[in-house]
Each structure stands twice: as structure tokens, then as C-alpha cells.
SEPADREN-478863 format. One record per residue (C-alpha): residue number from 1; residue in three letters; x, y, z negated. Coordinates in nm, 4 decimals, always signed. Layout:
 seq type        x        y        z
 NUM  ALA        X        Y        Z
...
***
This chain:
 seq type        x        y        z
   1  UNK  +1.1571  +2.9963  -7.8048
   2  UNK  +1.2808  +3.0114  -7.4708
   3  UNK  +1.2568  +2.7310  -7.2674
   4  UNK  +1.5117  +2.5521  -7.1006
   5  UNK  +1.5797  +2.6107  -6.7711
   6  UNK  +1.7418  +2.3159  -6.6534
   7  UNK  +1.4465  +2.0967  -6.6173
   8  UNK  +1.2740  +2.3957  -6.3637
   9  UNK  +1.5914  +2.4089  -6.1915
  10  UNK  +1.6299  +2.0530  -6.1312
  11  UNK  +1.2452  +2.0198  -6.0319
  12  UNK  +1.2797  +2.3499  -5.7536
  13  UNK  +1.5862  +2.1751  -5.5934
  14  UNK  +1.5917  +2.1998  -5.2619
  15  UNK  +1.5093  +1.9231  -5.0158
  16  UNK  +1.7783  +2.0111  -4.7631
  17  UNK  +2.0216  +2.0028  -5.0408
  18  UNK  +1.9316  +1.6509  -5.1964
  19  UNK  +2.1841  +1.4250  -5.0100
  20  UNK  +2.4816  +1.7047  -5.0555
  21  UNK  +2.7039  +1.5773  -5.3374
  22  UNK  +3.0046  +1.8459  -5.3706
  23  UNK  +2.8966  +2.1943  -5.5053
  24  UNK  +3.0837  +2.4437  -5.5428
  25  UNK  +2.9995  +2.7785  -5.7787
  26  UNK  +3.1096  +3.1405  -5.7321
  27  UNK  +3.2251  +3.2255  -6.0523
  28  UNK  +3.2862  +3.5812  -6.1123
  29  UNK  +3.3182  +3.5043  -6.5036
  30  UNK  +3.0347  +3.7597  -6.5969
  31  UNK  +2.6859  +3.6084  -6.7410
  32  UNK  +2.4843  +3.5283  -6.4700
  33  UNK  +2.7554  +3.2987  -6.3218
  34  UNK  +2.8644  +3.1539  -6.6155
  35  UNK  +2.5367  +3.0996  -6.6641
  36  UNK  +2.4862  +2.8980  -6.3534
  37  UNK  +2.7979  +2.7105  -6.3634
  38  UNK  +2.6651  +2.5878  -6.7066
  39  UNK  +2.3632  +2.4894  -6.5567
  40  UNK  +2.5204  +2.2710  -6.3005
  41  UNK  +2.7815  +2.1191  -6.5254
  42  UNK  +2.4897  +1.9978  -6.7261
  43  UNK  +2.3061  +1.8745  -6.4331
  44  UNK  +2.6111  +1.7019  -6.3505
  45  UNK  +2.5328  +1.4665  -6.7003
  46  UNK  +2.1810  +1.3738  -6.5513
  47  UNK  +2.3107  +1.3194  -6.1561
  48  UNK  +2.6495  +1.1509  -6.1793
  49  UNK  +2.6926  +1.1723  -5.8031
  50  UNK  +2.7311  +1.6014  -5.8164
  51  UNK  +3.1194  +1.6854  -5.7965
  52  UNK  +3.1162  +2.0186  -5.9113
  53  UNK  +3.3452  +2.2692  -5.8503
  54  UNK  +3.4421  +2.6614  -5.8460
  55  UNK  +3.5967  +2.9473  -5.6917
  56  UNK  +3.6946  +3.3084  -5.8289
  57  UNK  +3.7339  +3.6439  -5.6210
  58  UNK  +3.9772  +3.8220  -5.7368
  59  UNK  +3.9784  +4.1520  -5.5793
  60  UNK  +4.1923  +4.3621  -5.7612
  61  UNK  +4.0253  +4.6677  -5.8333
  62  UNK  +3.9979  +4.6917  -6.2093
  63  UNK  +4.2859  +4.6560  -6.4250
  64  UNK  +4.1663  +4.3652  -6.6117
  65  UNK  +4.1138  +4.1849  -6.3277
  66  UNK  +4.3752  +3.9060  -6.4574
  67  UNK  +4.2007  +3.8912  -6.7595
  68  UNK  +3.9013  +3.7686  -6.6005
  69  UNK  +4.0690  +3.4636  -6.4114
  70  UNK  +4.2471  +3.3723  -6.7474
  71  UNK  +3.8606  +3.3447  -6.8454
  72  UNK  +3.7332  +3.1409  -6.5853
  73  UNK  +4.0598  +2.9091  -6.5705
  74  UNK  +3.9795  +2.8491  -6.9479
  75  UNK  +3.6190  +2.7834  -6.9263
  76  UNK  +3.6467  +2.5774  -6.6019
  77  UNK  +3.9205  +2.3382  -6.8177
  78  UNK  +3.6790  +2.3019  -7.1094
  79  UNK  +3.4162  +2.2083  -6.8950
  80  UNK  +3.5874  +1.9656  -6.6512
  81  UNK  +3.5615  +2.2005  -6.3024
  82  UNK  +3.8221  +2.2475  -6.0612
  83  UNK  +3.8593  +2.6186  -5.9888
  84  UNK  +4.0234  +2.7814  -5.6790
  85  UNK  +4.1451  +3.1667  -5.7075
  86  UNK  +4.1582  +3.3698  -5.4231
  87  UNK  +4.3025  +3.6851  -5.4137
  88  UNK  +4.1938  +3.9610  -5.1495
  89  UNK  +4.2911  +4.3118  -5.0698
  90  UNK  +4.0295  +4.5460  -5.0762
  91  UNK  +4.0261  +4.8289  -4.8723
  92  UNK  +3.9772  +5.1390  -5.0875
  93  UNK  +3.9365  +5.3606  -4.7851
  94  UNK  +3.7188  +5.1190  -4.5554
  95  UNK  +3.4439  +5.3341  -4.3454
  96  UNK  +3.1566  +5.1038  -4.4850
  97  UNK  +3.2893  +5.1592  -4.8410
  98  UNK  +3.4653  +4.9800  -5.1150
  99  UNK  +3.1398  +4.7572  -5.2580
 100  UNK  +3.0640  +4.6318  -4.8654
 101  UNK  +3.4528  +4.5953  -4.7964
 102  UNK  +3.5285  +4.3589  -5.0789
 103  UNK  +3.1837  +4.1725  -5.0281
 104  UNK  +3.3378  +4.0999  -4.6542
 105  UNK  +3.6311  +3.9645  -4.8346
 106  UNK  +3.4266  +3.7673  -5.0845
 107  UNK  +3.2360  +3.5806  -4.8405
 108  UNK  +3.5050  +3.4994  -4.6842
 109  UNK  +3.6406  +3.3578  -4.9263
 110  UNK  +3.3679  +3.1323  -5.0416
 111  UNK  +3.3520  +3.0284  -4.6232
 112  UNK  +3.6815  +2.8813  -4.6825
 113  UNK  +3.4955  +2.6347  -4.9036
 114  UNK  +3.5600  +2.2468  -4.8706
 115  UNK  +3.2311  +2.2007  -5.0722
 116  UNK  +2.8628  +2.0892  -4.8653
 117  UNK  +2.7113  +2.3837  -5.0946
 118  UNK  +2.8361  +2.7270  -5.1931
 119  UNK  +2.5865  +2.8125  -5.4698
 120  UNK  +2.5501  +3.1747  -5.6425
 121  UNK  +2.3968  +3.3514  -5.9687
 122  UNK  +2.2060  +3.6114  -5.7810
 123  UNK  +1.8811  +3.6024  -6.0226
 124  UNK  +1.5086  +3.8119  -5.9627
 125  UNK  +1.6169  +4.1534  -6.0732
 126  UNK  +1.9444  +4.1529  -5.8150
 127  UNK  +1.6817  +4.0473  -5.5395
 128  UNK  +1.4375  +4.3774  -5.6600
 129  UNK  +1.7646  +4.5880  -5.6462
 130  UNK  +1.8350  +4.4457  -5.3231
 131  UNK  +1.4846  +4.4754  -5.1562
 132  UNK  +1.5011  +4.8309  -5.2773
 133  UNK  +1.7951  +4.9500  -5.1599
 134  UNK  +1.7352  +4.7801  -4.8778
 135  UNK  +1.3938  +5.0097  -4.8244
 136  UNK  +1.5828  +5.3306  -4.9246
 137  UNK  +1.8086  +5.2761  -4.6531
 138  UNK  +1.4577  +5.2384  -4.3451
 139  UNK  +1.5353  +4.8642  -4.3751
 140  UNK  +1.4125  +4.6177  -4.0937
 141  UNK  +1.1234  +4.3498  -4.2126
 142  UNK  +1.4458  +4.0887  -4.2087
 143  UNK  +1.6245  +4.3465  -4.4693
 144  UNK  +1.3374  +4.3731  -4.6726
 145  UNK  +1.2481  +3.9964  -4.7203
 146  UNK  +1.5836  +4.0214  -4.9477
 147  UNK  +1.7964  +3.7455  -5.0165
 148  UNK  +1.6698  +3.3808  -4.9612
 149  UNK  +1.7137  +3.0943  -5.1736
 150  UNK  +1.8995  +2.8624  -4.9017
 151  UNK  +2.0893  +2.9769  -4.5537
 152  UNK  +2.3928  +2.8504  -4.3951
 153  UNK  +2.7459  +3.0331  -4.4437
 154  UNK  +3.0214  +2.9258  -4.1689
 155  UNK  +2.9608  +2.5405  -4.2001
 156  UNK  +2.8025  +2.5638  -4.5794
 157  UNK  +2.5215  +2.6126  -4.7181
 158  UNK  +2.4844  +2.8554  -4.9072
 159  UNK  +2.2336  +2.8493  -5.2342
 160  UNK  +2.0654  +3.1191  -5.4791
 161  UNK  +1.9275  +2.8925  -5.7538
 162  UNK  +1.8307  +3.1709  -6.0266
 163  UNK  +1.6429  +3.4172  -5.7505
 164  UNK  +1.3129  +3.3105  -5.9490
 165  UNK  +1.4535  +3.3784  -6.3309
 166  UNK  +1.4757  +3.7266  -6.4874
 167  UNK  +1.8325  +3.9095  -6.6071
 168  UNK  +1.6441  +3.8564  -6.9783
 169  UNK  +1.5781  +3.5028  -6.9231
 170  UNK  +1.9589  +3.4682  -6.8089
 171  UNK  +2.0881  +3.6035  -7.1208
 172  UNK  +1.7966  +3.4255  -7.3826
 173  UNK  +1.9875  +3.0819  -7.1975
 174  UNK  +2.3428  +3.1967  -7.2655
 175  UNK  +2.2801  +3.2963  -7.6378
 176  UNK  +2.0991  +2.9906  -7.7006
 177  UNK  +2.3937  +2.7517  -7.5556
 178  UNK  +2.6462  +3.0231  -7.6944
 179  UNK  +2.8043  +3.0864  -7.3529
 180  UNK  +3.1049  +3.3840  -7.3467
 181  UNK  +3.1369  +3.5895  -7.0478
 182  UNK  +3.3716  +3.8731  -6.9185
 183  UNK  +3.1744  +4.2409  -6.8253
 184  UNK  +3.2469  +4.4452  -6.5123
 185  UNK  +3.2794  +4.8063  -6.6688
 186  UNK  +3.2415  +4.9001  -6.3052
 187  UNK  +2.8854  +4.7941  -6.3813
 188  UNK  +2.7961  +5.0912  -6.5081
 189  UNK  +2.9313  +5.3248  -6.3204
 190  UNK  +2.6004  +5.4673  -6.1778
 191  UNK  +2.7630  +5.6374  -5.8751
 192  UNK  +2.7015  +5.3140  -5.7159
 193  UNK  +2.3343  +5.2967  -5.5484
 194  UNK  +2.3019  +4.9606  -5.7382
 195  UNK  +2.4198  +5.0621  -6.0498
 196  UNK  +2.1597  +5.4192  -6.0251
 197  UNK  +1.8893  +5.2063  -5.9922
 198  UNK  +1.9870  +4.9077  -6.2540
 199  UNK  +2.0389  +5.1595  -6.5284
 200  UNK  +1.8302  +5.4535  -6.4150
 201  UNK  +1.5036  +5.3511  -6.1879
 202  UNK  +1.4468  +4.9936  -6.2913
 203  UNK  +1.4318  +5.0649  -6.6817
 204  UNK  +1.1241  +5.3411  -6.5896
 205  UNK  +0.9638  +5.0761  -6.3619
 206  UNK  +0.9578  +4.8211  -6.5921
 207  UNK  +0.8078  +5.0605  -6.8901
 208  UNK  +0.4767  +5.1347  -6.6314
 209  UNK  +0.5099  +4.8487  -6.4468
 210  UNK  +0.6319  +4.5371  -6.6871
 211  UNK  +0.5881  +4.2990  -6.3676
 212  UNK  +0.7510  +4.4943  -6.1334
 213  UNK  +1.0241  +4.2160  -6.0066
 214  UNK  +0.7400  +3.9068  -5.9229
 215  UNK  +0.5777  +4.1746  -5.7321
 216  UNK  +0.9161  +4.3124  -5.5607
 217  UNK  +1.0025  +3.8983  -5.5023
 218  UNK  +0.6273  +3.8471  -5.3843
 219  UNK  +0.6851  +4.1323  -5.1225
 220  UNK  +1.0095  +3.9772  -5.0089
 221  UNK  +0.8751  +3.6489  -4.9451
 222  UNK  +0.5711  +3.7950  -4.7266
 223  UNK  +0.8628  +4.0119  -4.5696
 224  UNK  +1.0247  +3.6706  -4.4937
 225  UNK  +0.7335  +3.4838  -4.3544
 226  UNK  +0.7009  +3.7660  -4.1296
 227  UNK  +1.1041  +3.7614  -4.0133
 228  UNK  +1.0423  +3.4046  -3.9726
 229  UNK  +0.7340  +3.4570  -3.7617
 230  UNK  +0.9263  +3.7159  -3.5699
 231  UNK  +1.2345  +3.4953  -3.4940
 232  UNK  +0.9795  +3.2493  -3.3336
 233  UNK  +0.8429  +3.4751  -3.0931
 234  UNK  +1.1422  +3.6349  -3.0374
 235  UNK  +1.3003  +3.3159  -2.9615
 236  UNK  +1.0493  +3.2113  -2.6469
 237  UNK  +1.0757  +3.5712  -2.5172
 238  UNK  +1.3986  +3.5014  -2.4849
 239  UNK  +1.3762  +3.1297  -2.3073
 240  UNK  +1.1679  +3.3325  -2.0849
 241  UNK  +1.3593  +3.5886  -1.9465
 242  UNK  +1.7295  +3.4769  -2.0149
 243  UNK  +1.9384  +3.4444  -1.6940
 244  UNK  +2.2804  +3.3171  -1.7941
 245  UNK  +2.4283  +3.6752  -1.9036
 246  UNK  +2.1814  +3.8745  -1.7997
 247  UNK  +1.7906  +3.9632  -1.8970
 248  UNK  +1.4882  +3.9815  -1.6478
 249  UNK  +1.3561  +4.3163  -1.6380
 250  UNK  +1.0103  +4.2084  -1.5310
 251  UNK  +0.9534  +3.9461  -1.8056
 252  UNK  +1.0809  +4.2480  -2.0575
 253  UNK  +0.8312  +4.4838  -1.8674
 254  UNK  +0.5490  +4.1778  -1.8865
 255  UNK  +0.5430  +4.1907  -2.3014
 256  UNK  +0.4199  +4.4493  -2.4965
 257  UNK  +0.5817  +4.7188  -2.6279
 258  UNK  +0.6175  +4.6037  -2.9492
 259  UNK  +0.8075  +4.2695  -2.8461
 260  UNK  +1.0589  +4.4910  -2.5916
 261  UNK  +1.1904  +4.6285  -2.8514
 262  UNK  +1.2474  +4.3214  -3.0838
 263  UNK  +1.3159  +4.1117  -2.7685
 264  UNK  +1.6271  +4.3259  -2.6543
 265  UNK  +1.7689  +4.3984  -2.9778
 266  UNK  +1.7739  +4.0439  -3.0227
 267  UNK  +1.9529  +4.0066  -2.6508
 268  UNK  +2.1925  +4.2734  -2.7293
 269  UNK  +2.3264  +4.1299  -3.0257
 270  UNK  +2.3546  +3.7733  -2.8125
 271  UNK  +2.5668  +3.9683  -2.6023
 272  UNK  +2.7986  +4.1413  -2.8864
 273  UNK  +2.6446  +4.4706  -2.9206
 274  UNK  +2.5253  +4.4922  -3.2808
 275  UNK  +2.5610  +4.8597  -3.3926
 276  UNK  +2.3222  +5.0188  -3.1764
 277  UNK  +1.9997  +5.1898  -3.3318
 278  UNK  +1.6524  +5.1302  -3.2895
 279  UNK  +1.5736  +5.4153  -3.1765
 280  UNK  +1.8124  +5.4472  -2.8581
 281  UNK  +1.6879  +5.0807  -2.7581
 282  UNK  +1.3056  +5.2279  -2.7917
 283  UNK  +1.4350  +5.5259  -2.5583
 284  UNK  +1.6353  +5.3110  -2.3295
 285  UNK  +1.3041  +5.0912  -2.3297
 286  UNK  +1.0998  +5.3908  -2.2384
 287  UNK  +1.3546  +5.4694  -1.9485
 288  UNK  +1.3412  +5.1249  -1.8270
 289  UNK  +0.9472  +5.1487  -1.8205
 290  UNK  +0.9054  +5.5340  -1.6615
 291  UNK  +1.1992  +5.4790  -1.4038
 292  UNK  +1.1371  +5.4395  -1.0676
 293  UNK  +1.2981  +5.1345  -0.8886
 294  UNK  +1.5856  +5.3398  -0.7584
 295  UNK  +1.6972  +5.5048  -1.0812
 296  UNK  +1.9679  +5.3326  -1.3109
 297  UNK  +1.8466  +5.4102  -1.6809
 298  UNK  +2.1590  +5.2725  -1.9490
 299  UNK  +2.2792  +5.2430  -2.2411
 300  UNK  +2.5873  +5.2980  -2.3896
 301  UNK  +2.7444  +5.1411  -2.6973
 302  UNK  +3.0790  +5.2250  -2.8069
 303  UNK  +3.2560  +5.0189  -2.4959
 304  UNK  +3.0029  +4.8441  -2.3701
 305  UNK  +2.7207  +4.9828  -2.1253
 306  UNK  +2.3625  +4.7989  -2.1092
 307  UNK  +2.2713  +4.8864  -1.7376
 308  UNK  +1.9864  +4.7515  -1.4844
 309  UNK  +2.1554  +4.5662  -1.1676
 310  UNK  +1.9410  +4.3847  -0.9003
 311  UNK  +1.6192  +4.3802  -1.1004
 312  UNK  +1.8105  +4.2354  -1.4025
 313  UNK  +1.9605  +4.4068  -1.7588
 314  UNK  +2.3644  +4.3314  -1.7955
 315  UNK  +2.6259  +4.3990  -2.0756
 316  UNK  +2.9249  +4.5601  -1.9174
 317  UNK  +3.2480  +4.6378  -2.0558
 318  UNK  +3.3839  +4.9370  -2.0005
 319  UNK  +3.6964  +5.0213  -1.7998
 320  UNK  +3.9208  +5.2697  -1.6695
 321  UNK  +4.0056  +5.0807  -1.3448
 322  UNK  +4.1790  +5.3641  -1.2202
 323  UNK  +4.4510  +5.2514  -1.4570
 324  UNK  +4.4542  +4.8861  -1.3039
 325  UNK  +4.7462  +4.8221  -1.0928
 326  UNK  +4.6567  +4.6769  -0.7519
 327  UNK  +4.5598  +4.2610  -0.7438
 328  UNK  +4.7239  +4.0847  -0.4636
 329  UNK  +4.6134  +3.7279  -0.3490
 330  UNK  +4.5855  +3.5097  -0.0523
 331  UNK  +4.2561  +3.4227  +0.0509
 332  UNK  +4.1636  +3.0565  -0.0412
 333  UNK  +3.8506  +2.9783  +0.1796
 334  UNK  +3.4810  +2.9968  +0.1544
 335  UNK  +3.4518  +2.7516  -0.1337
 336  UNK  +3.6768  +2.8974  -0.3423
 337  UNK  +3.6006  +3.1574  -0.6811
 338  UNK  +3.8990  +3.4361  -0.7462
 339  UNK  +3.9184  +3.5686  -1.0967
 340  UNK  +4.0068  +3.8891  -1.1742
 341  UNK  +4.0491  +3.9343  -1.5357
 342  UNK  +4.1706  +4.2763  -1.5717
 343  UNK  +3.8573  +4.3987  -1.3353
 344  UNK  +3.6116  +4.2062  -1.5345
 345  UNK  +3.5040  +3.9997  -1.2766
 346  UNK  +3.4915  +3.7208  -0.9830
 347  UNK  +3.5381  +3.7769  -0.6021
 348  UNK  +3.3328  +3.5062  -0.4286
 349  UNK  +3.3081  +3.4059  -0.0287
 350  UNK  +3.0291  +3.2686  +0.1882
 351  UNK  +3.0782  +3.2247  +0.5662
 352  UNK  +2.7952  +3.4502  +0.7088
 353  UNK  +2.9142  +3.6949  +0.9475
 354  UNK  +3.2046  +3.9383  +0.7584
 355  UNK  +3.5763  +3.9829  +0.7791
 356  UNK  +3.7903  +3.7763  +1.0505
 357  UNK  +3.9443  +3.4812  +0.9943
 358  UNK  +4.2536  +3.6006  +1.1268
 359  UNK  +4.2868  +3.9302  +0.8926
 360  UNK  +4.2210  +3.7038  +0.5800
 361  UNK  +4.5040  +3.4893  +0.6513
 362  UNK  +4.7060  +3.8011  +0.5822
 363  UNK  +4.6386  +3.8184  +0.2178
 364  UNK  +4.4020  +4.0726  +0.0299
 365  UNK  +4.4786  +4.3251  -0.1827
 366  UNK  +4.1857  +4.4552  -0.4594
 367  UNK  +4.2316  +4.8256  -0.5608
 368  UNK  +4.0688  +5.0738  -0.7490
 369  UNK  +3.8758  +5.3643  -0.5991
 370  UNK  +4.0210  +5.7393  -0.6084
 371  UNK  +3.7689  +5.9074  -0.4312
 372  UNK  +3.7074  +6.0039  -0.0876
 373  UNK  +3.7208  +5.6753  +0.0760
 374  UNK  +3.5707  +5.5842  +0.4191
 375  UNK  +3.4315  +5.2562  +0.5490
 376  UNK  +3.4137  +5.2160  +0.9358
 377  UNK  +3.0565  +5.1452  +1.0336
 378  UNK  +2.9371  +5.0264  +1.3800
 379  UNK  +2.8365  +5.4291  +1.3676
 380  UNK  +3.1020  +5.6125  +1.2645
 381  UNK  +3.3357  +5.6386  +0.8704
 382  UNK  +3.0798  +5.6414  +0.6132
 383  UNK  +3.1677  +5.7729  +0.2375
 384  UNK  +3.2326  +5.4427  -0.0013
 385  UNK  +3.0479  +5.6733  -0.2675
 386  UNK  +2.7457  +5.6782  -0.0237
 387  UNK  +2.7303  +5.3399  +0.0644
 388  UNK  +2.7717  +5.2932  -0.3332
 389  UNK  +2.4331  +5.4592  -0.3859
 390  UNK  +2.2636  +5.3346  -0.0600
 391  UNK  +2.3183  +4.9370  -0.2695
 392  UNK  +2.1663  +5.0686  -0.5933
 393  UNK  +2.4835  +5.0304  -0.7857
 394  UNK  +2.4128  +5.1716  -1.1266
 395  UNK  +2.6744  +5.4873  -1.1859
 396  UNK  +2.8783  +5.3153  -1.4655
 397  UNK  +2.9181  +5.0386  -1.2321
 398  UNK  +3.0312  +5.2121  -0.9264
 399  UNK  +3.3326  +5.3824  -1.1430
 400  UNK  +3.4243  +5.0019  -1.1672
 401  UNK  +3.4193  +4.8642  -0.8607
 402  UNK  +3.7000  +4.7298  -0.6546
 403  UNK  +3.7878  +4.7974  -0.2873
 404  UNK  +3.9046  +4.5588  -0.0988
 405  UNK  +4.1728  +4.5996  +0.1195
 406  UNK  +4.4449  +4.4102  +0.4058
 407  UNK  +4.8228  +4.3593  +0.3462
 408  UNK  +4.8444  +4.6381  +0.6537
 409  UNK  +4.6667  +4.9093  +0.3825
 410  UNK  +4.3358  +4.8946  +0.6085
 411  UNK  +4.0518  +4.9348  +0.3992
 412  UNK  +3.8241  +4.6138  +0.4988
 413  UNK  +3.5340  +4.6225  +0.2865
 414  UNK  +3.3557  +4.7466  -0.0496
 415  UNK  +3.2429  +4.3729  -0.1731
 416  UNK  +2.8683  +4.2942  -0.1807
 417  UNK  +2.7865  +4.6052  -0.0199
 418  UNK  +2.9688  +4.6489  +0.3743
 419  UNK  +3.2410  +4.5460  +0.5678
 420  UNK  +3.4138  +4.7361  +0.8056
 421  UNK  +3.3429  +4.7304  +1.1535
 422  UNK  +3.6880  +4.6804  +1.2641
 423  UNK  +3.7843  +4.3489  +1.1172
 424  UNK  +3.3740  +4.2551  +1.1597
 425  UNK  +3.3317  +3.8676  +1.3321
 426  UNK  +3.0110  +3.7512  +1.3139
 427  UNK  +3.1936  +3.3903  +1.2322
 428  UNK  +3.3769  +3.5699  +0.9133
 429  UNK  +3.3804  +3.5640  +0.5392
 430  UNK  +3.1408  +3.8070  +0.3775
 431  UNK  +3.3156  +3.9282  -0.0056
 432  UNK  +3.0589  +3.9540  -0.2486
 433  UNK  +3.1598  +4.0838  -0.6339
 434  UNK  +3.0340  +3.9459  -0.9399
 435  UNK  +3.1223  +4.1771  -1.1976
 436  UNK  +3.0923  +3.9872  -1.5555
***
């Protein structure tokens, strides 16, 4: 007979869980949640203190959708369990596909939660699917450790209490406590990756290989020791060689090459840029490493350029600042920061020899180059493009940066780089641009 697997499932609960009182169950209305639910409405009997509740996804796709939160509603009254429906519109055309769109919206959903715990029916064979799929698709050591048992969800936590029990040992518990349930026909629909290998791969596995999921699971777990491990080390590199937005390109160049490339993926998706592949960070890398000290290796992603500026890597966003309209302001002294939004970035001042007093008092006027500028110099005009290179402004950058001119349309100086020689006092304001 099989045994009951309440007592297993109140002996593996997890210590991070044992003060948290209100659970709450995502209840499709198939087996494997109904299955769970059960479970915790029983455990409920034993631990008085567990306020047990549930929440349904209703996504609309099949047509007996309604049928299947008339199920729930029913069970949930029979049983005592206040259940939430939440309806979501899944995109049929999203790029990532209908499965990952309405998983977006289900998650979302169960983040909405007013529960401590959000806890779900994934069981051993969805984790082998999972792992698998994962590998099919050149997964990263984190994808291939598979789902865990316990990790947090907006300000939940989110639990997988049947990742260690079978899809047999699932249904042996719902016959014995004569549980009904609702079935997805989209289930077997094996144009889904899932579905293929549920009903085609994982039947010939288990006929050679009987054991195949506690192997699959034991792989996952050394998968996850290893993301784990990984996340430590990553996390120092970073310590190291964080400085406030940007990344120290001699601490990156001071690792191996092995921890580059986990170290900057990590730093690039700190600074928003999460689609990029790991192969165009290894070449960037590889740039970064071969390049002399003069050349400006980057990266760009979508919007966003990854660029090396004064010994340091920086996220910028892109823009078409020949599009800005000009920025007038009066100049507010030495100790003063000016903003510019629009330009993505900050003109600061420092008394150190620059532009007059006098010309400042005028009011300055931040424009966009067009090309063919010229600065004075104590020697003659000199190209703004020229003195652009001559400061080891990285290309991208220089397409972005402001020129700074007088109410009188002088041109007074290119900021951070030169100021022109006929508004020069050695008692002025030098302009220096911080692009963000």
C-alpha cells in the first residue's frame, strides 16, 4: 500500500517557513494541485495555527476554462478554503510564446498574494521535464539546477513541497483519499516541448532507465550547489570592483577568464541589460583584454551601450541628441550640480582656471553637436571632433556629448575636455560633464 505522504511532508518542512502561518495554494484544479491543497488542509487538522488559503489562474484559453473555477470554488467550499480568481489575458501572439506569456501572467498573479507563503504542486517528474528542457535549450548551470524547493516571489515566499514525490505517487494519494480533479486537454497536445517529452521521451526513459527522475533531481541539486557557489564568488568580485555605476576595468582584467565572464554578466544585469548573450560578453571580454589603452572596445544592447571611459566600464543609454532642443540656464556657482535629464547627465563646476566669471553671469546655453565645430586654442581653432579623440572619449559617447555655449552664441567650451581661449581666466570655472 502506498504510504501516506503527509507525515514526510510535515517532517521535510522547511525551517524558514516554520513561523509563517498564512499559506496560500495555487490551485489550477488538475491532480497535482488538488493534491497538494489536500495535503495542507489536512495538515491544517494537526497545526491549528496554518490559515490556509487559495488562488486560481484563469487564463482563458480553453473553452472550459469556467468549468474549471466552478471546480475549484466547489472543492475549496467543501473543504473550508478561501479561494481568489484571477482572470488574465493572455497574449496569443506574444514573441516569447503563449506557455511563457501566460506563466508571466500567472506569477503575477500569485505576487499579488496577501499570504507569507505561495506554495505550488510542481512534483519530481515536472522538475526532470524542466532540467531537460532547460539543457535542450544550452542552459546556464543556474537553469539546469531546475526548480528549488523554497525562493522568494515579490515579498513571498514561494514553496514546491512535492519536488521530491513522483507523478505515480501523486495519483496512488488521490485515489486512495478519492480526490476529483479537472484535466487540461491542452496537456496533450505534444506540439508543446513539455508535452513531446512527457508523452514521448520520458515514457522510453523510464522503460531503460526506471530511475531516471532521482538521477535528473540528483543532477539538479549538484547544478544548484554549484549556482550557489557561483553567486558567492560572483558576489565579492563584484564588492571588488563596483564603483557606484560603473565597473573597474583592472579588477575585471585581475580575475581569470573564467570569472570575467560570470562577473560582468552579473554587472550587466545590475545595470538593466539582461538579454545580451554569452557569447558577445566573451567577445567584448576578449576586446577589453587585446585592446590597447587608447582603443574604445563596446557593446551594444538594444539601447543601451556597455563602453570603457577613464579606465572604468559604464552602461549608457542611447540618444539621438541631435534631436534635443537647446538647454538654457544661469550659472549657479562652483558648488552647485545642473541636471540635465534629457542629455542623460550632470554639468558640474570647480574653480580651477576655466571660463570668466564675467561670461558666466550671462547664462549658458548646452547644445548638441552638428559637426564641424571649432574651439579657440591658445594656438589657433581646433576641430571639437579632434579634441574629442585627443580625451579618449569612446565613439558612442562623443555622438552624445554637449557643447557648451554663451547667451552671445560663442562657443565657450566642450565640458571636461577644453575651454576656449577667449573667455580663458586663470581665476574661472572649469565645466566638467558627467554623463550618467
Amino acid at each position: 500500500m502506498q504510504p501516506d505522504l503527509l507525515p514526510s511532508l510535515l517532517a521535510s518542512w522547511p525551517d524558514n517557513l516554520s513561523g509563517l502561518s498564512a499559506f496560500e495554494v495555487g490551485l489550477s484544479g488538475g491532480l497535482d494541485s488538488m493534491v497538494l491543497l489536500s495535503l495542507l488542509v489536512r495538515a491544517r487538522r494537526q497545526r491549528p495555527q496554518l490559515q490556509i488559503s487559495a488562488v486560481h489562474v484563469h487564463h482563458g484559453l480553453s473553452a472550459v476554462a469556467d468549468e474549471w473555477v466552478g471546480h475549484c470554488q466547489a472543492v475549496c467550499a467543501e473543504w473550508g478554503v478561501p479561494l481568489r480568481v484571477v482572470r488574465v489575458l493572455v497574449d496569443r501572439a506574444a514573441p516569447e510564446g503563449v506557455e511563457a506569456n501566460a506563466r508571466k501572467l500567472r506569477y503575477a498573479a500569485y505576487a499579488q498574494s496577501t499570504a507569507a507563503v505561495l506554495a505550488l504542486a510542481h512534483h519530481q517528474d515536472d522538475q526532470s521535464e524542466t532540467v531537460l528542457l532547460q539543457l535542450l535549450r544550452g542552459g546556464s548551470v543556474k537553469a539546469l539546477a531546475g526548480m528549488p524547493v523554497c525562493r522568494p516571489l515579490a515579498a513571498l515566499h514561494l514553496w514546491r513541497p512535492l519536488l521530491s514525490y513522483s507523478r505515480q505517487q501523486l495519483e496512488q494519494y488521490a485515489a486512495a483519499h478519492q480526490l476529483r480533479w479537472v484535466e487540461d486537454d491542452s496537456n496533450a497536445d505534444t506540439r508543446y516541448r513539455r508535452n513531446m517529452l512527457r508523452h514521448c521521451v520520458m515514457p522510453l526513459l523510464a522503460q531503460q532507465l526506471p530511475d531516471y527522475r532521482q538521477h535528473i533531481a540528483r543532477t539538479a541539486w549538484h547544478m544548484g550547489q554549484a549556482s550557489a557557489l557561483i553567486d558567492e564568488v560572483v558576489a565579492a568580485d563584484l564588492a571588488q570592483g563596483s564603483r557606484g555605476h560603473g565597473f573597474d576595468v583592472a579588477s575585471l582584467r585581475a580575475l581569470s577568464e573564467v570569472r570575467q565572464g560570470f562577473v560582468l554578466l552579473a554587472w550587466l544585469r545590475q545595470q538593466g541589460v539582461t538579454t545580451v548573450s554569452a557569447e558577445r560578453v566573451q567577445e567584448f571580454l576578449r576586446q577589453l583584454r587585446d585592446a590597447d589603452a587608447a582603443s574604445q572596445p563596446s557593446l551594444v544592447v538594444g539601447g543601451l551601450a556597455v563602453l570603457r571611459y577613464r579606465g572604468e566600464l559604464h552602461v549608457l543609454l542611447l540618444r539621438d541628441c541631435k534631436c534635443l532642443p537647446d538647454a538654457v540656464q544661469a550659472f549657479s556657482g562652483e558648488s552647485a550640480e545642473q541636471v540635465f535629464p534629457d542629455w542623460g547627465g550632470r554639468l558640474c563646476w570647480s574653480r580651477r582656471g576655466g571660463i570668466a566669471a564675467d561670461v558666466l553671469a550671462q547664462g549658458i546655453r548646452l547644445s548638441p553637436r552638428r559637426g564641424g565645430e571649432r574651439l579657440p586654442q591658445p594656438v589657433g581653432k581646433k576641430q571639437v571632433k579632434k579634441l574629442l579623440q585627443e580625451a579618449g572619449i569612446p565613439p558612442l559617447l562623443r555622438q552624445q556629448w554637449p557643447l557648451l555655449f554663451g547667451m552671445d552664441g560663442r562657443l565657450l567650451a566642450l565640458p571636461g575636455v577644453a575651454v576656449s581661449s577667449d573667455c580663458y581666466d586663470a581665476a574661472g570655472y572649469w565645466p566638467e560633464w558627467l554623463p550618467e
